[in-house]
C-alpha positions as CSV (number, residue, x, y, z in Angstrom):
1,X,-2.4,53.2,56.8
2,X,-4.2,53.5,60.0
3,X,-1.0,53.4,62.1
4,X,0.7,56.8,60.1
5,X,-0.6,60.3,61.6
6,X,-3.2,62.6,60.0
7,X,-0.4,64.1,57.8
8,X,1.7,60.8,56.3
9,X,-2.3,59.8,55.5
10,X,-2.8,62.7,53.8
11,X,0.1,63.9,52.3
12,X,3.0,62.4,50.0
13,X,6.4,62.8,50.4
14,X,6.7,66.4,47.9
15,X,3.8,67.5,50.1
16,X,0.6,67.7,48.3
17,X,-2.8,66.6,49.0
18,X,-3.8,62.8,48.1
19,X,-7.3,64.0,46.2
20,X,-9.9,61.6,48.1
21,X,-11.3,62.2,51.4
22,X,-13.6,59.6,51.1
23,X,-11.0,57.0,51.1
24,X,-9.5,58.7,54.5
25,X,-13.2,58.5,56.0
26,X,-13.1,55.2,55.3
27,X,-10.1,54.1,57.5
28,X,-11.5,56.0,60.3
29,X,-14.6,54.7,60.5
30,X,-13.1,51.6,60.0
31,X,-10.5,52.3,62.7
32,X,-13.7,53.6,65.1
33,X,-15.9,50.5,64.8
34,X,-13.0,49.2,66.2
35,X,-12.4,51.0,69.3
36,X,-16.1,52.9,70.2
37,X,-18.5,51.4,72.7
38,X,-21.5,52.6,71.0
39,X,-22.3,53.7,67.6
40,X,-19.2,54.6,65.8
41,X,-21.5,55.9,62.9
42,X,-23.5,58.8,65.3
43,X,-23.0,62.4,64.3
44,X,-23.8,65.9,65.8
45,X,-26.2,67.5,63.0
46,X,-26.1,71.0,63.1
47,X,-29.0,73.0,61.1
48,X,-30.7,76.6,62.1
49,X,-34.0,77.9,62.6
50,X,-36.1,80.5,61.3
51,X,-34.5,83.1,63.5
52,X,-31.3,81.9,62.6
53,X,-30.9,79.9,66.1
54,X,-28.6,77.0,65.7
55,X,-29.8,73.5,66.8
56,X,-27.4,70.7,67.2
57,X,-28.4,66.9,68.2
58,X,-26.6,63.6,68.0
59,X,-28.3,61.4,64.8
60,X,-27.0,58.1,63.0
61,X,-25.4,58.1,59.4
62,X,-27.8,55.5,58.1
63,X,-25.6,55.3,54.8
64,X,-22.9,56.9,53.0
65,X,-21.0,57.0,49.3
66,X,-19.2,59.7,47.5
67,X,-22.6,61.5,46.9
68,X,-22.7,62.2,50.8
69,X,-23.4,61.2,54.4
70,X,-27.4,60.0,54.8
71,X,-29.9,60.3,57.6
72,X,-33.1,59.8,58.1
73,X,-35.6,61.7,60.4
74,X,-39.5,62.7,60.1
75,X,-39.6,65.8,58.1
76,X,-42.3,67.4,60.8
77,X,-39.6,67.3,63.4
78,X,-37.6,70.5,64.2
79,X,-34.8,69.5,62.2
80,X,-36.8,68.4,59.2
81,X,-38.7,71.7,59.3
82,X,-35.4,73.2,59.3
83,X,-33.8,71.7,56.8
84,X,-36.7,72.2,54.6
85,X,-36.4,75.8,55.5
86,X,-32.8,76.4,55.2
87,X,-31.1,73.0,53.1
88,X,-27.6,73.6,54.3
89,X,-26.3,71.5,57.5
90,X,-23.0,70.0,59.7
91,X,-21.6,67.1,60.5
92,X,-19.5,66.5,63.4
93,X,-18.4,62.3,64.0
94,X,-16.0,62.2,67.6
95,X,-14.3,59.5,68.0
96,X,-13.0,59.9,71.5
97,X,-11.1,56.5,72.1
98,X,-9.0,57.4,69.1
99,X,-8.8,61.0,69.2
100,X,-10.4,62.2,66.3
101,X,-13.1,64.1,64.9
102,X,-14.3,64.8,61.3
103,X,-16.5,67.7,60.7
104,X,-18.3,68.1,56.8
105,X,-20.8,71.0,55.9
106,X,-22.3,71.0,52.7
107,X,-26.0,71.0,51.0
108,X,-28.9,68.8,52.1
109,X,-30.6,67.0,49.3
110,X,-33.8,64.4,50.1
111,X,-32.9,61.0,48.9
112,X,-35.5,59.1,46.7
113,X,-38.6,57.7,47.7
114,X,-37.2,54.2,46.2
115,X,-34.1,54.8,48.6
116,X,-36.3,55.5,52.2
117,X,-38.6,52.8,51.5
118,X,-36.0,50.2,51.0
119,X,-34.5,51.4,53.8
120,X,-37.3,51.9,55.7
121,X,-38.0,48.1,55.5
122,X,-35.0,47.2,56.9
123,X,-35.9,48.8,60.2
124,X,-37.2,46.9,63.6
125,X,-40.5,46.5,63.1
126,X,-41.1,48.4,66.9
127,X,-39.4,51.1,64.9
128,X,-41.2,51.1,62.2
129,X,-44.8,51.4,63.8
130,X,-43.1,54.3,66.3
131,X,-42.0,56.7,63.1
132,X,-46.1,56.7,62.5
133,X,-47.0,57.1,66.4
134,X,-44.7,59.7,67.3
135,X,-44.9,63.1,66.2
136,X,-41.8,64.0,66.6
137,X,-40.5,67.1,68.3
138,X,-44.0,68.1,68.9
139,X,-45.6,68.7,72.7
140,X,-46.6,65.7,74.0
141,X,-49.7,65.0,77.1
142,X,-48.0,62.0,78.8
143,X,-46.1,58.8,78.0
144,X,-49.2,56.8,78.4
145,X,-50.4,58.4,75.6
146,X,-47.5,57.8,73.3
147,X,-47.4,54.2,74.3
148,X,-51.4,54.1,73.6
149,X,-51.0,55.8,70.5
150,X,-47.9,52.6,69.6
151,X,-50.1,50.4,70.7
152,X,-53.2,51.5,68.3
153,X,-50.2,51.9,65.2
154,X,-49.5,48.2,66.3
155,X,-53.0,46.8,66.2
156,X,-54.0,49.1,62.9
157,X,-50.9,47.3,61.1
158,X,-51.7,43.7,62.4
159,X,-50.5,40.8,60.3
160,X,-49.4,43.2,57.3
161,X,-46.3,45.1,56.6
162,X,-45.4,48.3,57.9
163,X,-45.6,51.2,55.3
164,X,-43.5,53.8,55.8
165,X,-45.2,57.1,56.6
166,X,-45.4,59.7,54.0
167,X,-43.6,62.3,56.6
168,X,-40.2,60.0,57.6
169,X,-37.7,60.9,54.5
170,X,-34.1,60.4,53.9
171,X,-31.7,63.0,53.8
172,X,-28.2,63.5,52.3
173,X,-25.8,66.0,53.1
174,X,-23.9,66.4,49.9
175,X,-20.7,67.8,51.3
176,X,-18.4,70.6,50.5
177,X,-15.6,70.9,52.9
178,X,-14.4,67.8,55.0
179,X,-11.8,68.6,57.7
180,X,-10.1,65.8,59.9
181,X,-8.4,66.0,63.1
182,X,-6.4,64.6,65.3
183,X,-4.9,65.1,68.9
184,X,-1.6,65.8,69.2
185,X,0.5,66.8,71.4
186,X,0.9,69.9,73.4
187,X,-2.0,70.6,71.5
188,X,-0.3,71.2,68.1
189,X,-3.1,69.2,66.8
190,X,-3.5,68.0,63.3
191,X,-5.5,69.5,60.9
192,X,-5.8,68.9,57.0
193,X,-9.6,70.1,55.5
194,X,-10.9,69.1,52.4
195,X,-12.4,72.2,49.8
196,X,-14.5,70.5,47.1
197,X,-12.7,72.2,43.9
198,X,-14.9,71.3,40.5
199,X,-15.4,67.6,40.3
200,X,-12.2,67.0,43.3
201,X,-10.4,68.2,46.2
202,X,-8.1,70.4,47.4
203,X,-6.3,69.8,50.7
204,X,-5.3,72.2,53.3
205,X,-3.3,71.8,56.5
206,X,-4.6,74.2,59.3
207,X,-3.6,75.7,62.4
208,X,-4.5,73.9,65.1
């Protein structure tokens, strides 16, 4: 499938929509962990502030299913007091060796407690102890005192698991509108986006 362009992938031959987009994130994620350097799975998350700012920063998708796309940040960071704020976001995965991006807005839902704490243990140790050192997003005196403040986190947790903090959560944007791209040329790019309709899809080419 990966060899066909955006529209043989998405489209049959009478010209409608195949109804999953899930299945087409697959192959490019597949195709990307391929062909990337570095982290095919990091996305731009887009949220906005109080004063209806945007603020946009690279994150990894920590998991993902046909509920959604799942990070995970402290919820006292700028993001997490955003989202907590206003619980819609965007996604945005570039895939520059192959020419592609996928951008998904939706809803942002917390995931269980069950769900951040097993994943939580799955995390470096060094991690681990750093989501309770740093305060994330916050002003900060000096380096030294971050590393201090690890070091202490380290020492407190000494021969014992790691818990994970009360304030690093899990988030899942639940998406309704998936659009994929893909170069082409003279810029008559291809675009086909997703529109959640009910319990499916509905697929729409676009103007590049």
């Amino acid at each position: 499938m990966s060899g066909q362009t955006l529209t043989e992938q998405l489209f049959d031959d009478s010209g409608a929509g195949k109804p999953d987009p899930f299945e087409m994130f697959e192959v490019w994620l597949d195709d990307a962990a391929k062909s990337e350097i570095n982290d095919p799975i990091a996305m731009s998350l887009a949220t906005v502030d109080s004063e209806g700012l945007p603020n946009c920063r690279a994150v990894l998708m920590n998991r993902h299913d046909r509920r959604g796309f799942v990070f995970f940040t402290n919820s006292n960071s700028a993001k997490g007091e955003e989202l907590a704020e206003n619980p819609k976001a965007a996604l945005l995965f570039h895939w520059k060796s192959n020419r592609r991006q996928v951008r998904i807005r939706g809803d942002i839902e917390m995931v269980s407690s069950a769900e951040a704490d097993e994943y939580f243990a799955t995390r470096p140790r060094g991690s681990q102890i750093g989501a309770h050192a740093s305060n994330q997003s916050h002003p900060l005196l000096s380096r030294e005192a971050l590393l201090k403040h690890w070091q202490a986190v380290e020492h407190q947790f000494d021969g014992q698991d790691v818990p994970r903090p009360p304030h690093w959560n899990g988030y899942r944007l639940v998406p309704s509108e998936i659009e994929f791209w893909e170069n082409g040329e003279f810029r008559l790019h291809n675009r086909v986006r997703y529109l959640r309709n009910g319990e499916g899809w509905a697929a729409q080419r676009l103007n590049p």
